[in-house]
Legacy VTK file of the C-alpha trace (Angstrom):
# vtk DataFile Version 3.0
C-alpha trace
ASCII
DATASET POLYDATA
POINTS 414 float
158.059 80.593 101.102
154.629 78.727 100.514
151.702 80.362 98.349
149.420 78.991 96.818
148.936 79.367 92.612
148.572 82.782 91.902
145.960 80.959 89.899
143.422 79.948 92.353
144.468 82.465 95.100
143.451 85.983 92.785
140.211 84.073 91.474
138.448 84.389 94.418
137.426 88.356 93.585
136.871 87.854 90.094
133.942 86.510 87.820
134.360 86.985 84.190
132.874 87.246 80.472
134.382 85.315 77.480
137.993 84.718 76.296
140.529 84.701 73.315
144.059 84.046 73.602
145.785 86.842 71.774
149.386 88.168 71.264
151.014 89.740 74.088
151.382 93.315 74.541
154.807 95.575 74.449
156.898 95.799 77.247
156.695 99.202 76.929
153.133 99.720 76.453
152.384 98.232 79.793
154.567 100.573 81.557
152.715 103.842 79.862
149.545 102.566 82.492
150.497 104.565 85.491
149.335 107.728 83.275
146.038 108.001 85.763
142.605 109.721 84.125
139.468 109.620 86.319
137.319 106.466 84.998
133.984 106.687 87.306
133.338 108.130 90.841
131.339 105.893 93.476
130.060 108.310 96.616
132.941 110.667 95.764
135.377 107.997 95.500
137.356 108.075 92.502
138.393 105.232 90.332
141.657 105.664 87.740
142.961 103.883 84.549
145.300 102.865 86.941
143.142 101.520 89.220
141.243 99.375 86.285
143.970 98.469 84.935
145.410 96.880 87.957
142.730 94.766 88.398
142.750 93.773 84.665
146.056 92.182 85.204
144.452 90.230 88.558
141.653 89.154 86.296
144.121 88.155 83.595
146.528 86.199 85.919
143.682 84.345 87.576
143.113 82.734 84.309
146.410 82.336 83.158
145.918 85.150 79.676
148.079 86.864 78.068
148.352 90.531 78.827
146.824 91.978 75.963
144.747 94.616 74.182
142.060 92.376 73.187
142.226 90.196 76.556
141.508 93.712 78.323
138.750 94.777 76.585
137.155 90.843 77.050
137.446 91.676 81.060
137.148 95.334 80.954
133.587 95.813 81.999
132.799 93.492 84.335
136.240 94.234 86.344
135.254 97.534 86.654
131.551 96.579 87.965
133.868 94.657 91.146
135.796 97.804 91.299
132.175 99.592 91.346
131.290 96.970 94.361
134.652 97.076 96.217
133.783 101.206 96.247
130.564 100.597 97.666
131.918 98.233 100.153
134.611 100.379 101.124
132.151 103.673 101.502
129.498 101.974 103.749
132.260 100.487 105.717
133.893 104.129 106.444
130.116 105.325 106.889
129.950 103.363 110.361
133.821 103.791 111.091
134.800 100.327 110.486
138.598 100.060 110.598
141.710 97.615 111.139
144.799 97.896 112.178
148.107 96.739 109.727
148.332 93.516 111.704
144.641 92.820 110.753
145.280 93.203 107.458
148.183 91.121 107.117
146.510 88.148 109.153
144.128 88.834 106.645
146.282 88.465 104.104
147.864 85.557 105.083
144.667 83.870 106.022
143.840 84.214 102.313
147.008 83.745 100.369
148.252 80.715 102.437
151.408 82.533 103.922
153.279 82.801 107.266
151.997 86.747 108.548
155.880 86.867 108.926
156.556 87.186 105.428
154.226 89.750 104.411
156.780 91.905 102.606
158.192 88.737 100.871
154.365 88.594 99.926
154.386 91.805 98.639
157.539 91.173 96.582
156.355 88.402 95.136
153.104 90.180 94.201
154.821 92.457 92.505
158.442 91.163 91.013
157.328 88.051 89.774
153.770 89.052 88.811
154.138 92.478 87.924
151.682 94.046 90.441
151.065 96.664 92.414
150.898 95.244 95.756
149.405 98.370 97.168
146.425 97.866 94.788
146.064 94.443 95.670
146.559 95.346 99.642
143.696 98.282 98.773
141.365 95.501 97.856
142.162 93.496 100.593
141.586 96.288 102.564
138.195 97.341 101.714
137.286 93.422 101.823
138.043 93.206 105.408
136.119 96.585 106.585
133.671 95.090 104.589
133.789 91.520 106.541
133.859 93.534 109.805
131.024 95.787 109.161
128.717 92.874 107.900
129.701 91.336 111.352
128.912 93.961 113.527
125.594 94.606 111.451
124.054 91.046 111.117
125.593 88.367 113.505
123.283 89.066 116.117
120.205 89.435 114.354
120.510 85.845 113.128
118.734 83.207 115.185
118.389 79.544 114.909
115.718 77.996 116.665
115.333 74.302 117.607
112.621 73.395 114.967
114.934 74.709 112.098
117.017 72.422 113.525
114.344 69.160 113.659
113.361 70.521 110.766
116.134 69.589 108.560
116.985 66.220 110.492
113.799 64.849 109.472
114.333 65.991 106.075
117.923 64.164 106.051
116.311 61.244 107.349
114.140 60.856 104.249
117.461 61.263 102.375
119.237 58.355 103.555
120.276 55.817 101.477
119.997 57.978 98.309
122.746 59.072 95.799
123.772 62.774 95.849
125.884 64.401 93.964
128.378 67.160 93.713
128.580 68.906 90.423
129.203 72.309 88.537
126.582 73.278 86.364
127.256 76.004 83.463
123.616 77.041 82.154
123.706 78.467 78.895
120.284 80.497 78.761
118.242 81.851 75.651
118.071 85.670 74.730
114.594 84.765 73.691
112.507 81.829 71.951
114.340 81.658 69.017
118.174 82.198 69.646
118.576 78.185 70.247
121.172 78.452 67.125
123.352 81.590 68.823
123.340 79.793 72.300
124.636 76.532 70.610
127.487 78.628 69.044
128.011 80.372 72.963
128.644 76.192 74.068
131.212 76.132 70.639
132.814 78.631 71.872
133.171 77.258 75.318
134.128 73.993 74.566
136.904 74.929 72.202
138.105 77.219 75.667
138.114 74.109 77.164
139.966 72.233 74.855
143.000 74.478 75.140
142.823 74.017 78.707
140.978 76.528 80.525
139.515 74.800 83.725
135.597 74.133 84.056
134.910 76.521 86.746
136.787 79.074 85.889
134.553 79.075 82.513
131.651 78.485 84.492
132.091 81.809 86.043
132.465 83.232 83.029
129.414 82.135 80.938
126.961 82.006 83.571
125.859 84.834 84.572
123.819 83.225 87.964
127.131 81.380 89.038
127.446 81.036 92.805
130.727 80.997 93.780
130.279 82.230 97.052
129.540 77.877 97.810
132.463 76.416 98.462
132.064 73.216 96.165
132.075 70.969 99.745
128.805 72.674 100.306
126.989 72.213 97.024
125.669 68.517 97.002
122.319 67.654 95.742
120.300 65.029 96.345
119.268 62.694 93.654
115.433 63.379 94.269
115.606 67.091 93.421
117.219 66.956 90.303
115.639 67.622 86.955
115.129 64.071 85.420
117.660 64.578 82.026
120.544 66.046 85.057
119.641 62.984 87.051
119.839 60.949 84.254
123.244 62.474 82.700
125.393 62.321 86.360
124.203 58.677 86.691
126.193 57.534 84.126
128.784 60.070 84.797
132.585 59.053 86.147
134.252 61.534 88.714
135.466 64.539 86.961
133.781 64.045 83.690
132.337 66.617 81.743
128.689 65.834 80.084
127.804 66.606 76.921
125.058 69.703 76.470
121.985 68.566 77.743
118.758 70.610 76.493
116.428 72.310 79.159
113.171 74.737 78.544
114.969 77.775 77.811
118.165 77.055 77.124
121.201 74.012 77.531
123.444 73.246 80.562
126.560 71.581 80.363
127.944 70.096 83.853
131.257 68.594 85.160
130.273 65.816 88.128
132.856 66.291 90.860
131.851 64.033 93.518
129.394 61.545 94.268
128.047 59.948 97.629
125.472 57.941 99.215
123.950 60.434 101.809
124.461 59.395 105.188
127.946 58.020 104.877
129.820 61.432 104.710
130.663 61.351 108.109
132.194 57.248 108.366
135.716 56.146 108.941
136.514 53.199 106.559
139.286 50.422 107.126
139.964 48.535 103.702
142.645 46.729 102.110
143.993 47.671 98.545
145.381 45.629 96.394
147.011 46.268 93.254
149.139 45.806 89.852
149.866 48.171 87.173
148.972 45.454 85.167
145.134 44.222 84.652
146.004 40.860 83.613
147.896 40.300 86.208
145.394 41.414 88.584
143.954 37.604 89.392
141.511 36.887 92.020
142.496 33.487 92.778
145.664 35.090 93.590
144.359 37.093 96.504
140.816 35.884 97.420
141.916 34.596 100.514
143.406 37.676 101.994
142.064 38.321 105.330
141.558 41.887 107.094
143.625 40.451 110.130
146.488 39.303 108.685
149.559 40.821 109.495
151.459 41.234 106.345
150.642 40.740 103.056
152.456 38.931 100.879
151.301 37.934 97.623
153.824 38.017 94.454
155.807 40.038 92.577
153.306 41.736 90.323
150.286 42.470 92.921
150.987 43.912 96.455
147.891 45.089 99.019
148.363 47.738 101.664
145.985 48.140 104.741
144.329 51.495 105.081
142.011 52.123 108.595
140.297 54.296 109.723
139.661 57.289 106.799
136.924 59.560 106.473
134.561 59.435 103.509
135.515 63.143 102.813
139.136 62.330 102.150
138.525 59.359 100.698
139.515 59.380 96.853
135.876 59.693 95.244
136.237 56.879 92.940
137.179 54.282 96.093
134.488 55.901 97.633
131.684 54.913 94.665
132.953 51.771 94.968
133.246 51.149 98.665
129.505 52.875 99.981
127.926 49.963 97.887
130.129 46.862 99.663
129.517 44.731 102.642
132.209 43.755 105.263
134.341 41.316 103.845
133.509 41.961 100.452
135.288 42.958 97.337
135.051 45.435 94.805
135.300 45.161 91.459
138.495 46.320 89.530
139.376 50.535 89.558
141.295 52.293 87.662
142.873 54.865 88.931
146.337 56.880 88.483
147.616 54.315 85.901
147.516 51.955 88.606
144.603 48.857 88.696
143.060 48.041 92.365
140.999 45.814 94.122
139.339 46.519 97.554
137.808 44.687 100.403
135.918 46.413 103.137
136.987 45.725 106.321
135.400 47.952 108.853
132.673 50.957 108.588
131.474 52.901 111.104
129.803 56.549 111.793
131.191 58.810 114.850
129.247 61.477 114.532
126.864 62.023 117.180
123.502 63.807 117.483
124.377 67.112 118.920
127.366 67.348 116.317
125.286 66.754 113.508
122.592 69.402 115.179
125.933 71.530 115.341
126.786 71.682 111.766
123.403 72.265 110.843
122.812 75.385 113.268
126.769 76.042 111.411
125.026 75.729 108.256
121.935 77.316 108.688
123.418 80.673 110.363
125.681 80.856 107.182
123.299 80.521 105.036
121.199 83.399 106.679
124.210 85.628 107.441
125.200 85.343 103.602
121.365 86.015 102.499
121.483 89.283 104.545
124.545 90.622 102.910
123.708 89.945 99.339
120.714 91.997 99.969
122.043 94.668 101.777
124.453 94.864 99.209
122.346 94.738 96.589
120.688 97.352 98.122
123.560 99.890 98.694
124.404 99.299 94.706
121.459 100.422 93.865
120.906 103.678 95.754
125.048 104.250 95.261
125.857 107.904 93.662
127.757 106.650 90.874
129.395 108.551 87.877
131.206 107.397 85.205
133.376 109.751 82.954
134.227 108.836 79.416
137.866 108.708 78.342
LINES 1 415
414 0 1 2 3 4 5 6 7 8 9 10 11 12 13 14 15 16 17 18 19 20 21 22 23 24 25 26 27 28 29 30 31 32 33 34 35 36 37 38 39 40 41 42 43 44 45 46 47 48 49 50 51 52 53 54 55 56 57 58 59 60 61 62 63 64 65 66 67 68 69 70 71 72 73 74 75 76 77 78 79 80 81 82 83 84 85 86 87 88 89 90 91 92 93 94 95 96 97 98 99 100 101 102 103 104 105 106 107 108 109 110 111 112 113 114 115 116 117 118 119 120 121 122 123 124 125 126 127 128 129 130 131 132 133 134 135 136 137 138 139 140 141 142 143 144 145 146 147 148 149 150 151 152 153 154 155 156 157 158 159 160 161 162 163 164 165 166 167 168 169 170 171 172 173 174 175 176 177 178 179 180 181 182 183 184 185 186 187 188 189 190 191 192 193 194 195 196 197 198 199 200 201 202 203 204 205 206 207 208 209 210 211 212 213 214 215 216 217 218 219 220 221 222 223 224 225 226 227 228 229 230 231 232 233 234 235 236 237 238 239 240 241 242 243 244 245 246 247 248 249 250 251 252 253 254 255 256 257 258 259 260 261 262 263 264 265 266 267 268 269 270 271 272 273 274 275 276 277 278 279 280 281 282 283 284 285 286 287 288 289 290 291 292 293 294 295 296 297 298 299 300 301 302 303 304 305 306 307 308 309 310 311 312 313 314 315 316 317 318 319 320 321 322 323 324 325 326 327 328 329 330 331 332 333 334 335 336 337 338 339 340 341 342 343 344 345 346 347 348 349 350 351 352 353 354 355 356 357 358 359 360 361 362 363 364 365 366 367 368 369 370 371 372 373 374 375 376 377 378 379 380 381 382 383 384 385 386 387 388 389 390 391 392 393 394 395 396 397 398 399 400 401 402 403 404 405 406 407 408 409 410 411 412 413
């Protein structure tokens, strides 16, 4: 049965505040949690110590923690502010009779968990034998997630229109663009309580860094330490261009390899640490590239005078024992390895690149063929894609903003 890490599939509902890896808790203290006591009540729905604690372990999986006392009380508060959320959902949902059906749910399911719909109770065993959850908790989230998708349907996706000068709009922004480096990147900003608390934010970055020595990954931490994270942007989404960065950023990811992390770089009111995930020259996203690759595990044996004559047409390549080449056609920039990428926006037909290292093998390339298949009414589609997602997504953060803040909510203390 295929799922995807437990890791990256529970993250998706969960945005958290700092971390310390701690001794695990009793066997037997865990199982004393199904003792229920009312925690809060959101428009008359109730929320249990049961409830909470369910969603503690989510939080706790997601990011790989031990189950423990003082890892509970790190997540406590702001898993109970989703919990708070996913009540509000679920209420306004119910107000305009928004339902599903079981098979709904479990194409929802499956849609989100990477599973054949077929296996949904193999699912649910596996949620809860070899993760020790309650997979009707998890299927209660679920559940109020997908009224909630259906009711923000039904309420905003006709409202939103795109117009054609939206549309020219952007085009003649992109055309400015082209040619220029952008950049994909994720960008913790570690912001001052006030003027003077430069010394307490440095010892916040400590802190993170040493989390991300012992191998916490950079966006999960992101989530955590940032309070204005968006992780509602898929990362695929979030490229900037090199124009509209603040100089120091610009300065930092120039320098920056794919997937390194920058040192803390100081802003007005406060310091932002970033991890550069991708870079591009804007306008190629959307080309096919045909290269050859040739390589050794050994750099010295990597000679130029051994290849140099290699020709895109040829046939086979046979060189010697220690270098081979491989022809690859016809791949899209966006599956493109980023680092071959870098390296291959900047070349000419025929050329060659200079020497990458990459997965403890050494490469040369030579461009054989470029070319862009994307035509003008599908690049005016993805934008009218684009543009009604970013609208329908603007709507329902403030609707739900809204609805939090006019919500009849109680909490009880314990």
């Amino acid at each position: 049965m295929i799922y995807k890490n437990l890791v990256n599939i529970i993250i998706f509902f969960f945005f958290l505040n700092s971390i310390d890896f701690k001794k695990s808790l009793s066997d037997e203290s865990l199982e004393d949690e199904q003792f229920e006591a009312l925690i809060a009540s959101v428009n008359s729905d109730v929320i249990t110590t049961y409830d909470l604690s369910q969603r503690i372990k989510l939080a706790l999986k997601s990011l790989e923690l031990d189950d423990t006392i003082e890892n509970r009380d790190t997540v406590r508060e702001r898993v109970l502010e989703l919990l708070v959320i996913e009540k509000i959902k679920k209420s306004a949902a119910i107000k305009r009779d928004i339902k599903h059906t079981d098979e709904e749910l479990k194409n929802f399911a499956s849609l989100l968990y990477n599973f054949p719909k077929e296996q949904f109770d193999e699912f649910k065993a596996f949620i809860e034998k070899d993760n020790n959850i309650d997979s009707n908790v998890l299927l209660e989230q679920l559940s109020s997630e997908l009224m909630w998708k259906k009711l923000l349907q039904e309420k905003f996706s006709s409202k939103i229109v795109i117009n054609k000068q939206e549309i020219d709009k952007i085009i003649a922004s992109q055309k400015k663009k082209f040619g220029k480096y952008e950049y994909n990147f994720t960008e913790v900003f570690f912001e001052n309580e006030n003027s003077d608390s430069w010394l307490k934010t440095e010892k916040k970055i400590k802190k993170f860094l040493s989390l991300l020595d012992q191998g916490i990954p950079f966006d999960s931490l992101a989530e955590q330490y940032d309070n204005n994270f968006d992780k509602s942007n898929e990362k695929a989404l979030k490229w900037e261009i090199e124009d509209n960065l603040n100089l120091e950023i610009k300065k930092t990811l120039l320098d920056m390899k794919i997937g390194q992390i920058s040192s803390k770089i100081k802003v007005i009111d406060g310091y932002k640490i970033i991890k550069l995930n991708k870079k591009r020259i804007f306008g190629n996203q959307n080309a096919k590239y045909t290269f050859l690759k040739v390589s050794s595990f050994d750099s010295d044996k990597l000679d130029f005078t051994k290849f140099s004559s290699i020709q895109c047409s040829d046939q086979e390549f046979t060189i010697n024992d220690d270098i081979t080449a491989v022809k690859i056609e016809d791949i899209k920039a966006s599956d493109m390895i980023g680092i071959f990428l870098e390296q291959l926006e900047t070349l000419e037909v025929q050329m060659f690149s200079n020497v990458i290292e990459y997965n403890n093998q050494f490469s040369v390339l030579k461009l054989c063929d470029k070319k862009n298949e994307e035509t003008e009414q599908m690049k005016r589609n993805k934008i009218q894609s684009k543009l009604y997602s970013q609208k329908f997504n603007q709507l329902s953060n403030t609707f739900l903003a809204n609805l939090r803040q006019n919500a009849n909510i109680e909490f009880f203390n314990n």
